[in-house]
C-alpha positions as CSV (number, residue, x, y, z in Angstrom):
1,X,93.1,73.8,83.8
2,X,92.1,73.6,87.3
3,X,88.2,73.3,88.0
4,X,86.5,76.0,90.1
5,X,84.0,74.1,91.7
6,X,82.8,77.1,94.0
7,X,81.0,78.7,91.9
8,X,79.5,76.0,90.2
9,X,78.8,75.2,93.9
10,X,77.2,78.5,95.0
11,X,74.9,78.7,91.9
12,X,73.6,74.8,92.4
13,X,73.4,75.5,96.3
14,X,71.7,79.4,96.3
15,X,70.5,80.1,92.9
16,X,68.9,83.2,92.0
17,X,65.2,84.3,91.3
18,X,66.6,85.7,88.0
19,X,67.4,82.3,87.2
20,X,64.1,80.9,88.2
21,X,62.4,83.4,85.9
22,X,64.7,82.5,82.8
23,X,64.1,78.5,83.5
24,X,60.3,79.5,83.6
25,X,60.4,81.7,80.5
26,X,62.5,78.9,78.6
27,X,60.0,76.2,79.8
28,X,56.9,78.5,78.8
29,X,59.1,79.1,74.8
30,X,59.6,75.3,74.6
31,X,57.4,74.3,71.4
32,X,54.5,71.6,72.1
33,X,54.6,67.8,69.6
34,X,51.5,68.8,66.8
35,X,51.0,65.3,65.8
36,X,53.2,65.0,63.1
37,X,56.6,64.6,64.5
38,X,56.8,68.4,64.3
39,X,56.5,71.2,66.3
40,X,54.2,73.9,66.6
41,X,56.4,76.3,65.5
42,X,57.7,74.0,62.2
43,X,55.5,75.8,59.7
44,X,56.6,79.3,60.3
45,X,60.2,78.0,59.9
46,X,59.5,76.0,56.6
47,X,56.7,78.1,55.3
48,X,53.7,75.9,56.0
49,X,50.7,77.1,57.4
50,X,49.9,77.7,61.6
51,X,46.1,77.4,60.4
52,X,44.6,74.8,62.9
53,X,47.1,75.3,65.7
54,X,46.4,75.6,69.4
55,X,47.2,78.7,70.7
56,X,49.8,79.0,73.0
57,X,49.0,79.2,76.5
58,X,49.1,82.4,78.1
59,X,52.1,83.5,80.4
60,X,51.2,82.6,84.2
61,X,51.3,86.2,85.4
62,X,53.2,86.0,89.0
63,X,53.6,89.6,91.3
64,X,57.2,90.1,91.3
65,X,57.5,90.0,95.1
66,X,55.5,86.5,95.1
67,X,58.2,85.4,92.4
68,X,60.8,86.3,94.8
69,X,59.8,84.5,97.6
70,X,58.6,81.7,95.5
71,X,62.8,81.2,94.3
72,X,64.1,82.1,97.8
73,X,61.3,79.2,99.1
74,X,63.0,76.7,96.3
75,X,66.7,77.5,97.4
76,X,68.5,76.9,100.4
77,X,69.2,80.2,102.6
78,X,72.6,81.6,102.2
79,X,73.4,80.7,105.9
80,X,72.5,77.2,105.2
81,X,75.0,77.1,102.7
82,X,77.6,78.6,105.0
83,X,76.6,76.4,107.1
84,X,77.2,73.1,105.4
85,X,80.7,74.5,103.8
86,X,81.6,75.3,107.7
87,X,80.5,71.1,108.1
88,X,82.9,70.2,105.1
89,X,85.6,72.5,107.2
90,X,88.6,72.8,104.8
91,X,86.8,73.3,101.2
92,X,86.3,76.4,100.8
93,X,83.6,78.3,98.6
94,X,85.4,81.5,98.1
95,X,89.2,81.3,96.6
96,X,92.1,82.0,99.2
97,X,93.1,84.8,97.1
98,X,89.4,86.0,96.4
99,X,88.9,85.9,100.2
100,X,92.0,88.5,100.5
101,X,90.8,90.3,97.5
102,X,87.3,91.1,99.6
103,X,89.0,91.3,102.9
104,X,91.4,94.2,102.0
105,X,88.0,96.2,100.4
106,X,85.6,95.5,103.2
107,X,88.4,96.9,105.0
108,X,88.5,100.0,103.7
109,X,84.9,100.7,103.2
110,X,84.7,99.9,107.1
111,X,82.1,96.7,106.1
112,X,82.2,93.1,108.2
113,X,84.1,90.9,106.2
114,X,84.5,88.0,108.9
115,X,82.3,85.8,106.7
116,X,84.9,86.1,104.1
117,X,88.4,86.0,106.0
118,X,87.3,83.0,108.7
119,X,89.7,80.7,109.7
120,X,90.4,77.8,107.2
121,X,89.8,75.1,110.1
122,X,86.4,74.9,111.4
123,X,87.3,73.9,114.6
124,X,89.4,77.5,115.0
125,X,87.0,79.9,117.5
126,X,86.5,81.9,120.2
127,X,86.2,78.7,122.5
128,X,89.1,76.6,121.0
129,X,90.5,77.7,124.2
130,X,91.3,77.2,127.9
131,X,88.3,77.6,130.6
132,X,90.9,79.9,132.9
133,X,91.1,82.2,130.0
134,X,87.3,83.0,130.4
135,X,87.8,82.8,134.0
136,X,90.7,85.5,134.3
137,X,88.4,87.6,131.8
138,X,85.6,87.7,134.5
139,X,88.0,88.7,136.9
140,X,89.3,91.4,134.6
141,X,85.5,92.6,134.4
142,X,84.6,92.2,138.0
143,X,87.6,94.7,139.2
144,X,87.1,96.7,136.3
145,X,90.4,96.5,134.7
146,X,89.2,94.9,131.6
147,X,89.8,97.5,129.2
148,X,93.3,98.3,130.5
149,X,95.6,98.7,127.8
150,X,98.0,95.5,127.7
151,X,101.0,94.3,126.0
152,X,101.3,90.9,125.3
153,X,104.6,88.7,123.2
154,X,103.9,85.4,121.7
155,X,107.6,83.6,121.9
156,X,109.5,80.8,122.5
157,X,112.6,80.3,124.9
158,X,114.9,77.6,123.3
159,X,115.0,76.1,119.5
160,X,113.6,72.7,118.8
161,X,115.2,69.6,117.9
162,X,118.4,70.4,119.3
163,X,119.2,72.9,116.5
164,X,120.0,76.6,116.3
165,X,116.9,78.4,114.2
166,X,113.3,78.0,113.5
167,X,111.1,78.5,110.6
168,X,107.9,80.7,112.0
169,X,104.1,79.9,110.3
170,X,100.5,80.1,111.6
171,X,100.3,83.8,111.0
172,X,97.6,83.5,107.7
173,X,95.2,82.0,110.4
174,X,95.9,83.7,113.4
175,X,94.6,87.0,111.2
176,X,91.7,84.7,110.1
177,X,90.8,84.2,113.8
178,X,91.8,87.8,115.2
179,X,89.2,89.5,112.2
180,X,86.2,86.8,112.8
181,X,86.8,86.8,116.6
182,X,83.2,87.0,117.8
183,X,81.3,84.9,120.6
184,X,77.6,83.6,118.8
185,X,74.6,83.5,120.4
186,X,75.0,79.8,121.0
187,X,78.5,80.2,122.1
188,X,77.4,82.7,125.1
189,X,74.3,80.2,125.9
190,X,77.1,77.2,126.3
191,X,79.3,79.3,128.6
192,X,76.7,81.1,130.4
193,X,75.8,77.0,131.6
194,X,79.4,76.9,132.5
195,X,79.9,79.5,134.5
196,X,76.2,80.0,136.5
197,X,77.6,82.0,139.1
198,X,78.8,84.6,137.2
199,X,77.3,88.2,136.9
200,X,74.8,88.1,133.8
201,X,76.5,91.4,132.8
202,X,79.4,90.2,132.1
203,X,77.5,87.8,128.8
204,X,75.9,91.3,128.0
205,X,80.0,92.5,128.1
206,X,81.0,88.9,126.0
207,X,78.4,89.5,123.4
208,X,79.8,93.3,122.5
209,X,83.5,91.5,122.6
210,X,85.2,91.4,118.8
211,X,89.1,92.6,118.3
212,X,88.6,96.1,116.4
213,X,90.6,97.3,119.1
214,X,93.5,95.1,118.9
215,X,96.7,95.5,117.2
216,X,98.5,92.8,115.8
217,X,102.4,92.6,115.0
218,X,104.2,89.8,114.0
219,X,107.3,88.5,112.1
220,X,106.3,87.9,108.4
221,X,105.4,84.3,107.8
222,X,108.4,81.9,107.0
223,X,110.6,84.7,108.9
224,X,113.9,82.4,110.1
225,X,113.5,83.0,113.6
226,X,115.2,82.6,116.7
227,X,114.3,82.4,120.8
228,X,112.9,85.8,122.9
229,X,112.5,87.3,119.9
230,X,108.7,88.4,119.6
231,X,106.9,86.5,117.0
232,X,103.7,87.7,117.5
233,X,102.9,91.3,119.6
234,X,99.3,92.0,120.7
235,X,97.7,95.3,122.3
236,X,95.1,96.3,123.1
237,X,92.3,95.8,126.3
238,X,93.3,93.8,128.4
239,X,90.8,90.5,128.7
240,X,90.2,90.4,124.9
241,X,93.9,90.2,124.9
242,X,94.4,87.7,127.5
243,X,91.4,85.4,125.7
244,X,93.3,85.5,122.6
245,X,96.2,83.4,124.1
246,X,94.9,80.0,123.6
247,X,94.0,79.8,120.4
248,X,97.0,82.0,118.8
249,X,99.7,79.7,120.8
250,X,97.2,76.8,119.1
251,X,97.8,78.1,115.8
252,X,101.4,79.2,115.9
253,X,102.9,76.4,117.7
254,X,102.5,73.1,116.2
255,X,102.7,75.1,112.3
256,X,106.0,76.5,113.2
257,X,107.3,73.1,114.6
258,X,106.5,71.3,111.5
259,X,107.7,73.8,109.1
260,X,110.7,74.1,111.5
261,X,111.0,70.5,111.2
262,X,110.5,69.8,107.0
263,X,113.1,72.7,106.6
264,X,115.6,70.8,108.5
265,X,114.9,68.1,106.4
266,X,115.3,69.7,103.7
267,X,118.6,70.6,105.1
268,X,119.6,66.9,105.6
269,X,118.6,65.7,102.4
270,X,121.0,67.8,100.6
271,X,121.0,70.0,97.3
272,X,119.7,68.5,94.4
273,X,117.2,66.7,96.2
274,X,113.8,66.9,96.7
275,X,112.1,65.8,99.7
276,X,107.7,64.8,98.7
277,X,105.4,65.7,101.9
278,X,103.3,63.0,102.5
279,X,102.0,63.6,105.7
280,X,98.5,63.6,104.6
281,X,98.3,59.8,105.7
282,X,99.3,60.4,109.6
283,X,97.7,64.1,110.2
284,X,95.0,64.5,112.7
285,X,92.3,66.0,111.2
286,X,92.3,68.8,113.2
287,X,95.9,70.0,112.2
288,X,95.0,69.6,109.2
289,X,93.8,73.4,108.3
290,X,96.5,74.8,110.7
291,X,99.7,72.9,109.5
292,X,98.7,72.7,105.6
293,X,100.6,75.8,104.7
294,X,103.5,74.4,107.0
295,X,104.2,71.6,105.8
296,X,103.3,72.4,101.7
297,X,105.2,75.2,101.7
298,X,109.1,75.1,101.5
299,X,108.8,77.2,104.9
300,X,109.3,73.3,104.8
301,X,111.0,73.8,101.1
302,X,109.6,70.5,100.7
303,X,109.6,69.9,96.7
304,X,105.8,69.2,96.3
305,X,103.0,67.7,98.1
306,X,102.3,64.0,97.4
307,X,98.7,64.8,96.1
308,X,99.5,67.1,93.5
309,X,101.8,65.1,91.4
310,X,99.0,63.3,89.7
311,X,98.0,66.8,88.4
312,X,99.5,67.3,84.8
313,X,98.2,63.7,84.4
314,X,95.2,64.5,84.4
315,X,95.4,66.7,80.9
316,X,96.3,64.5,79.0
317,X,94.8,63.8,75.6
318,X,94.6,59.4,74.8
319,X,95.6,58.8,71.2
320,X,94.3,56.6,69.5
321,X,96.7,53.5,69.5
322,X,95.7,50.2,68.5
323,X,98.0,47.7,70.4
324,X,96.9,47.0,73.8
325,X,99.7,47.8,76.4
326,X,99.9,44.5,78.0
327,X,100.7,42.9,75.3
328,X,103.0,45.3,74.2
329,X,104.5,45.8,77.2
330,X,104.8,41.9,77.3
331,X,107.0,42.1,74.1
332,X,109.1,45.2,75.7
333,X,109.8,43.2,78.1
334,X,111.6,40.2,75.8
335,X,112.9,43.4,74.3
336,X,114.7,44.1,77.4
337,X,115.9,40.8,78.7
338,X,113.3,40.3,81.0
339,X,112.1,36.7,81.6
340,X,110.8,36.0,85.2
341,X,109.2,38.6,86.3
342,X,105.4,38.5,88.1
343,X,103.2,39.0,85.6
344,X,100.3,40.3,87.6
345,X,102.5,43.2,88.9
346,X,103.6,43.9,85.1
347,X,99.2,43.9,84.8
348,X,98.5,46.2,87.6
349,X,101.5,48.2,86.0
350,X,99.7,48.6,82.6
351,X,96.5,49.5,84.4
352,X,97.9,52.4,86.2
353,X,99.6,53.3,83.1
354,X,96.9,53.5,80.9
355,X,95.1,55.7,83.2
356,X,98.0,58.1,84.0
357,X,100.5,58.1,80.9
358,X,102.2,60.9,81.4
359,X,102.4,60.1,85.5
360,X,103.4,56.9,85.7
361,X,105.1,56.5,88.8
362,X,105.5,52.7,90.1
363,X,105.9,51.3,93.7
364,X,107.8,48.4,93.2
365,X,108.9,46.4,96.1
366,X,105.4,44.5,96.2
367,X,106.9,41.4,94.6
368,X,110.7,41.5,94.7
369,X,112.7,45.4,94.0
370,X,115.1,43.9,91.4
371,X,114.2,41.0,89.8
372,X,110.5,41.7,89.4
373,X,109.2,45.5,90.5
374,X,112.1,47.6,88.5
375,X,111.9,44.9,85.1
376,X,108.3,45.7,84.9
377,X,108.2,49.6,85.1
378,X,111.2,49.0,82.5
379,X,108.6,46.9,79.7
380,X,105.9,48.8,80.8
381,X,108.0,52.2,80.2
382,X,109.2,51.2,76.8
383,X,105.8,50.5,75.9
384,X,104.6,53.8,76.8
385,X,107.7,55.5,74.7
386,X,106.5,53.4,71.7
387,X,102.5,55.2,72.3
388,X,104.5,58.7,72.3
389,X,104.4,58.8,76.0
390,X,107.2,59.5,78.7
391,X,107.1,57.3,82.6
392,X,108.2,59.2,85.4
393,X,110.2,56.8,87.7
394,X,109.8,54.2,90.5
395,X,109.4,54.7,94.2
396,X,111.2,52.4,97.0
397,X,109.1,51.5,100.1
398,X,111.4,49.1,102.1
399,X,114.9,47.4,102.3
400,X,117.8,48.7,102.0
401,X,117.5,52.1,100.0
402,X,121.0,52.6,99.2
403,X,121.7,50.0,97.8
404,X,118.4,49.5,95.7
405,X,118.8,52.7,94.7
406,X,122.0,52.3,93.2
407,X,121.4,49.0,91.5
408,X,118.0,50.6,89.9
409,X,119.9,53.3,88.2
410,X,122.2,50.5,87.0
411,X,119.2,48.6,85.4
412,X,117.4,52.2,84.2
413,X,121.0,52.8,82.1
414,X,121.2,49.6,80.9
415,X,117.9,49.4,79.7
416,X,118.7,52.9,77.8
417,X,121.6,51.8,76.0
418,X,119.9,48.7,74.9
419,X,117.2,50.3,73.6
420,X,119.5,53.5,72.3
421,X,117.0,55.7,74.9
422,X,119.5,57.8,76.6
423,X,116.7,59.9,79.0
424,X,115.8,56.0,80.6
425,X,119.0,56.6,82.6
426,X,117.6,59.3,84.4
427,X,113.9,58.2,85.4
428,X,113.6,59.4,89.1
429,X,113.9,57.4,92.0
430,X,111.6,58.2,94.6
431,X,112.4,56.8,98.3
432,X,109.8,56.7,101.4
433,X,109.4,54.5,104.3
434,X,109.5,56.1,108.1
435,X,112.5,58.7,106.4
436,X,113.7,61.1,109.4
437,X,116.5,63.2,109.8
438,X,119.0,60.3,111.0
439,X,118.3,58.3,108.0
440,X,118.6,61.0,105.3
441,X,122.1,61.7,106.8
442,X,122.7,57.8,106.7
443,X,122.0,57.7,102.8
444,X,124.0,60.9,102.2
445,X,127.2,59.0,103.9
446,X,126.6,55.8,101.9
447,X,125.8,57.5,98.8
448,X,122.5,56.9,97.0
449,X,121.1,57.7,93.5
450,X,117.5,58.7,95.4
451,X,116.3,62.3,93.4
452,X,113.2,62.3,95.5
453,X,112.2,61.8,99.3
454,X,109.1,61.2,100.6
455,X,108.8,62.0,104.2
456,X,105.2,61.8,105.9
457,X,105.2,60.3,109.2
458,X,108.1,61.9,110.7
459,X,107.1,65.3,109.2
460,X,104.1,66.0,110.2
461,X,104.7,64.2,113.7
462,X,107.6,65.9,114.5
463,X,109.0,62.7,115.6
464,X,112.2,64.4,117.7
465,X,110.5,67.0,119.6
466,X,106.4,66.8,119.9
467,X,105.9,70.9,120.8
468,X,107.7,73.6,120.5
469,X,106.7,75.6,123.5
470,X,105.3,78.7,122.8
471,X,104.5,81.1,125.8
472,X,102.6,84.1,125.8
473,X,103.2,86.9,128.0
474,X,102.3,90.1,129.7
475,X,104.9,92.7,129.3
476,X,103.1,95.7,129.4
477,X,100.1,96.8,131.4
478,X,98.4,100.5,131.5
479,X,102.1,101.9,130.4
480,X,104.3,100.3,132.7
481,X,106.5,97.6,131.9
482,X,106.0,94.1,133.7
483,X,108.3,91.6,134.3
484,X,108.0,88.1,135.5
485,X,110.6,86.5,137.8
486,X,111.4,83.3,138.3
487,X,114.1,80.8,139.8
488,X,115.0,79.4,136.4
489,X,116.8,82.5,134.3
490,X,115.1,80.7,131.3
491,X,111.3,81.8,132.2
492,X,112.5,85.3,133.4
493,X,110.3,87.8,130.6
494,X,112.0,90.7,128.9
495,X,109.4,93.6,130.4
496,X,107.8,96.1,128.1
497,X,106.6,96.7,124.6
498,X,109.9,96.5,122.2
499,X,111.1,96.1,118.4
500,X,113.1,93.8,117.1
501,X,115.8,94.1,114.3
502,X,118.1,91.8,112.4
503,X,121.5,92.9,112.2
504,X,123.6,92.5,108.7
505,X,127.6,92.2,109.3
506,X,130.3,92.5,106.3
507,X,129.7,89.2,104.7
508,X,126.5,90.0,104.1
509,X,124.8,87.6,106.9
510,X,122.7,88.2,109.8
511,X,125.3,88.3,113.2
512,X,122.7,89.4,116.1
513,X,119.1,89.9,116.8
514,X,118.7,92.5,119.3
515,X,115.6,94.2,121.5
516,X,115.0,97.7,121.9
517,X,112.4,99.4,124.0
518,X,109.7,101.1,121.3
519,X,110.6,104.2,122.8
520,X,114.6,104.6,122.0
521,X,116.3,104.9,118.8
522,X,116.8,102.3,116.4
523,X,119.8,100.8,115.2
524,X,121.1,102.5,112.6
525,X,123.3,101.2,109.7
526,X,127.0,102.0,110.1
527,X,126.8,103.0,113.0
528,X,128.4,101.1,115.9
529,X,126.0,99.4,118.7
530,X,126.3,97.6,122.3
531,X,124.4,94.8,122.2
532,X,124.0,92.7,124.9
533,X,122.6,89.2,126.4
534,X,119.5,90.1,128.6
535,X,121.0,88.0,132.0
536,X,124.8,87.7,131.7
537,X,126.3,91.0,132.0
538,X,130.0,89.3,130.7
539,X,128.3,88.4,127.2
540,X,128.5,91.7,125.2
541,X,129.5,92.2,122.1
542,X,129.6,95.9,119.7
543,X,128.4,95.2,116.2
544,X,128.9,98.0,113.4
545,X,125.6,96.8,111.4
546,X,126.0,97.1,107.5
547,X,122.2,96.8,107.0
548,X,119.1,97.2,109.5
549,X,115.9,95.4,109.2
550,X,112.6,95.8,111.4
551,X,111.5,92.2,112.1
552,X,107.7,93.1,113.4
553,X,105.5,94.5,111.1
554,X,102.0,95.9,111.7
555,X,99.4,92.8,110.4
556,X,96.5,93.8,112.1
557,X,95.5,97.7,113.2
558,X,92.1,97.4,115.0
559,X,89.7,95.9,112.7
560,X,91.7,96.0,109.6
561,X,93.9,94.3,107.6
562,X,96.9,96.0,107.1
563,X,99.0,93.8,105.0
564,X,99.2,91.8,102.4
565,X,99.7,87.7,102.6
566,X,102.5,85.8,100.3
567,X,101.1,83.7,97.4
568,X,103.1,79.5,97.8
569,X,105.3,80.7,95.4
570,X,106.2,83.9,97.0
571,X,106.4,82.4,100.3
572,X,108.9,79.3,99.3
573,X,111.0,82.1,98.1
574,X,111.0,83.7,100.9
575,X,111.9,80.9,103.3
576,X,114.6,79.6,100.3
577,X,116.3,82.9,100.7
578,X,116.4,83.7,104.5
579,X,118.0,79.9,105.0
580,X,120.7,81.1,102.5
581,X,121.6,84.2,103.9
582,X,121.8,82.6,107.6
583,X,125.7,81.3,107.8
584,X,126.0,77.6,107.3
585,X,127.0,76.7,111.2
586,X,123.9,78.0,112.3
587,X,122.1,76.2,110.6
588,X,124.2,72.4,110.3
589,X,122.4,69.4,112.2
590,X,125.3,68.2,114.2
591,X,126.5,71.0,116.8
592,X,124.8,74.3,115.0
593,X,126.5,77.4,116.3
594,X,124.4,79.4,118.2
595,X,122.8,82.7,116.9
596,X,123.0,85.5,119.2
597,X,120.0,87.4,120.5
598,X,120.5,90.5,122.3
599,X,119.2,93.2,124.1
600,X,120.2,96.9,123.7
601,X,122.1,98.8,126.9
602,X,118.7,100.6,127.5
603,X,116.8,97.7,127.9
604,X,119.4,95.6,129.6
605,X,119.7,98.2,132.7
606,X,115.8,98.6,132.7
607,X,115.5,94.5,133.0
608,X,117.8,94.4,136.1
609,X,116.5,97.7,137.5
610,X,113.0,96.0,137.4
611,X,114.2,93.2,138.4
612,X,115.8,94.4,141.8
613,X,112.5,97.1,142.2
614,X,110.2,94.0,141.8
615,X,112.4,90.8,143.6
616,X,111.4,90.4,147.6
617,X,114.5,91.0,149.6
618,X,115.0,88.3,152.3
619,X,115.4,88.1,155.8
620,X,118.0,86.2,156.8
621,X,118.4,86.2,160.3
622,X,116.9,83.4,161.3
623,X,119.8,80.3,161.0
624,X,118.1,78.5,158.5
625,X,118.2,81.3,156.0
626,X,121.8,81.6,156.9
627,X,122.6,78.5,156.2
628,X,121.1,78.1,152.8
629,X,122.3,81.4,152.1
630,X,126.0,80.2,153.1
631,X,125.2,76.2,151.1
């Protein structure tokens, strides 16, 4: 069973005066030594006299409000304790699920439950962003258009690593940050030093600032997800909305890539197989928080992190056998066939063994893969069958995997038929060492007898493509839609607020995304639809959807939490089933098929009626114009 060290935690840390008044009331009952190697309360228990006996002394009378601040003087304050969890940054004293449990009530009663919900990653607050969003804020504030109802989307304008879909994540913290979002006293003192010419007013404003009237939408986490498409919609004033940019690009971005970039991993390494995140060794600690749920979750579909597998080990109950392991494991190995092997691998073997039983899992290139490593996790696995134990398997580190791979299953069926143990031949064979896309691919075209893949550096580095590129744009401002132009079709925005939908066609798999302004009609199943690309009035296409489905939901409605978040389990189902629905060419390595995302007739005339209202018309009557005009 797994321990619950928080609250063991909290009642070391805080305590209670209740407690302090049982301890004191147990230390007053305990019996005094009479001289005899009894206690003073021995006679009335075996029937001999209490004639002669000291009285007891009598109870320290305390006043109940002295007893109270006499505990709360002997225990730290609660804020000190919040305080040092905050230092430890990702342990957590409260249960993720607790924490949601307490959010959703405090949410209905109307109470401040930021204390509870905060983000996981210390680091994650109002100032874990840019200087020129507190600058444009002040500006807002100066011209008094700060509370201007605003529209901003949080998307991205191409998929990464070359392929045709993404896996979005970060939405658990961005609600984290959006419900604690509150500048401290400190916080206000540090900015107030950076920016001394600024009206003191506007700290007044800063200290008042909090998101209970902000509105959060956003694709459900582990939503497969595709470019323009909104993945996160924000309203509400306009320079608490504009100061939220920094941090939500922070915590959407690099999550997304990652989980983007284990699913395609998952992808390459085929069914049946299981890639092991084990990442933990070349994270920065401050991703750590932010891309946890990334890259453990089979968003990724990653099979399991590294650090857990050593968890059903831990249960396990040592019988009582009277051999010791080395040398039986020395005698398994005669048993075997094995002569020259390297003894002190075949120790170090035993020693793991004897502490994890049930989890032994052996690295064994150290010495030599086949004539040393693989022969001793063979003796020392027999040996464990004879104690009424089972190994798990071996794990490659370097050469050629393939190959090694292959030969090790050879050797791990051999061994079974010599011994008559059938289940030998199927030990698993884990593989790690710098594994990326390319070389999962590799072993897939050689063939390979690899079950599991552990993929760390190239995971959690995103090795192919470092960001993912996030923006975050105005596209609504007081009511009226705003578009921004540019030379490059690419950063042109889609103006105003709009819902997304995923459209189902007669196979039963998504064929379009498309964009509708909030205020037209939806899509409606069976019912046959324009839909368009946004720039390129040639590309159109009518789809006759078979199903409908609203892609942003409502997450966060101006001080409360509005939905509910996916336990792992739920979540890698999630992800599992929106990969299978996608069709396979969208979602292949080599040359995906592109998915299309498209914008309804209404908003495809407003876009390039906006467009002409808001484009400077030039002058071209001077000959240089001309001629640039005519190149």
């Amino acid at each position: 069973m797994e321990t619950d060290w928080t609250d063991a935690t909290e009642a070391k840390l805080v305590g209670t005066p209740t407690t302090s008044r049982k301890r004191r009331a147990t230390e007053q009952q305990q019996p005094e030594d009479n001289g005899q190697g009894g206690t003073s309360g021995s006679g009335s228990s075996t029937g001999g006299s209490l004639e002669g006996q000291q009285p007891p002394p009598p109870e320290r009378q305390v006043p109940p409000a002295a007893e109270e601040a006499e505990a709360a003087a002997a225990a730290p304050s609660a804020k000190r304790v919040r305080r040092e969890l905050r230092r430890r940054n990702t342990l957590e004293y409260i249960p993720l699920n607790e924490q949601r449990r307490q959010l959703a009530a405090a949410s209905l009663e109307g109470a401040d439950s930021t204390e509870q919900f905060r983000p996981l990653d210390g680091f994650v607050t109002p100032l874990l962003t840019d200087f020129y969003q507190l600058t444009m804020a002040y500006a807002y504030w100066r011209n008094n258009t700060h509370e201007q109802p605003a529209v901003f989307d949080l998307f991205f304008r191409k998929n990464p690593f070359h392929g045709e879909f993404t896996i979005y994540a970060g939405l658990e913290e961005v609600v984290r940050f959006v419900s604690s979002f509150r500048l401290k006293a400190g916080q206000l003192e540090q900015l107030r030093g950076l920016m001394p010419d600024c009206d003191p007013a506007f700290f007044e404003w800063l200290a008042t600032v909090d998101c209970s009237r902000i509105k959060v939408y956003s694709l459900p986490e582990g939503t497969v997800c595709f470019p323009r498409i909104p993945m996160i919609r924000v309203e509400g004033p306009m320079a608490i909305a504009q100061m939220l940019e920094t941090t939500l690009l922070t915590l959407v971005n690099f999550p997304s890539l990652v989980a983007t970039n284990a699913a395609r991993h998952r992808l390459a390494a085929g069914p049946g197989k299981a890639p092991m995140e084990r990442s933990r060794l070349r994270a920065t600690p401050t991703s750590e928080a932010a891309t946890a749920p990334a890259t453990c979750s089979p968003a990724s579909s990653s099979a399991s992190p590294s650090r857990d597998l050593p968890d059903a080990t831990l249960r396990h109950k040592t019988t009582g056998e009277t051999e010791d392991l080395l040398k039986l494991a020395l005698r398994c190995r005669e048993e075997l066939g094995f002569a020259d092997t390297n003894t002190g691998e075949l120790t170090a073997f035993t020693a793991y063994a004897r502490a994890f039983p049930n989890g032994y899992l052996a690295l064994v290139d150290t010495y030599d893969t086949l004539k040393s490593g693989v022969p001793n996790f063979l003796a020392v696995a027999l040996a464990l069958h004879r104690l009424g134990y089972r190994a798990v398997g071996v794990r490659l580190d370097s050469g050629d995997l393939a190959y090694l791979s292959k030969q090790t299953r050879k050797m791990f069926r051999s061994a079974g038929k010599r011994v008559g143990l059938d289940y030998f031949g199927q030990f698993s064979i884990t593989a790690s060492n710098d594994i990326n896309e390319d070389t999962l691919v590799s072993l897939n075209q050689q063939g390979h007898e690899i079950d599991v893949f552990g993929i760390g550096t190239n995971l959690v580095t995103c090795q192919a493509q470092p960001a993912l590129g996030c923006v975050y744009k105005l596209v609504e401002i007081h009511g009226m839609p705003r578009i921004k132009l540019s030379q490059e079709v690419s950063k042109v925005t889609l103006p105003g607020r709009k819902e997304a939908f995923r459209l189902y066609g007669n196979q039963g798999s998504p064929v379009a995304d498309i964009l509708v302004p909030s205020h037209c009609e939806a899509p409606q199943e069976g019912k046959r639809l324009l839909c368009r690309h946004p720039f390129d009035e040639k590309r159109r296409a009518y789809v006759t959807p078979t199903k409908v489905m609203p892609l942003l939901k409502l997450v966060w409605d101006q001080g409360k939490l509005v939905t509910d978040f996916p336990t792992m389990e739920s979540l890698k189902a999630y992800v599992t089933g929106q990969l299978q629905e996608m069709r396979p060419d969208h979602l292949r390595l080599l040359n995906p098929t592109p998915y299309k995302v498209s914008v309804s007739s209404e908003l495809y005339s407003f876009i390039h009626d906006l467009w002409l209202q808001e484009a400077p018309i030039p002058d071209i009557s001077s000959s240089n114009d001309v001629n640039e005009d005519a190149a």
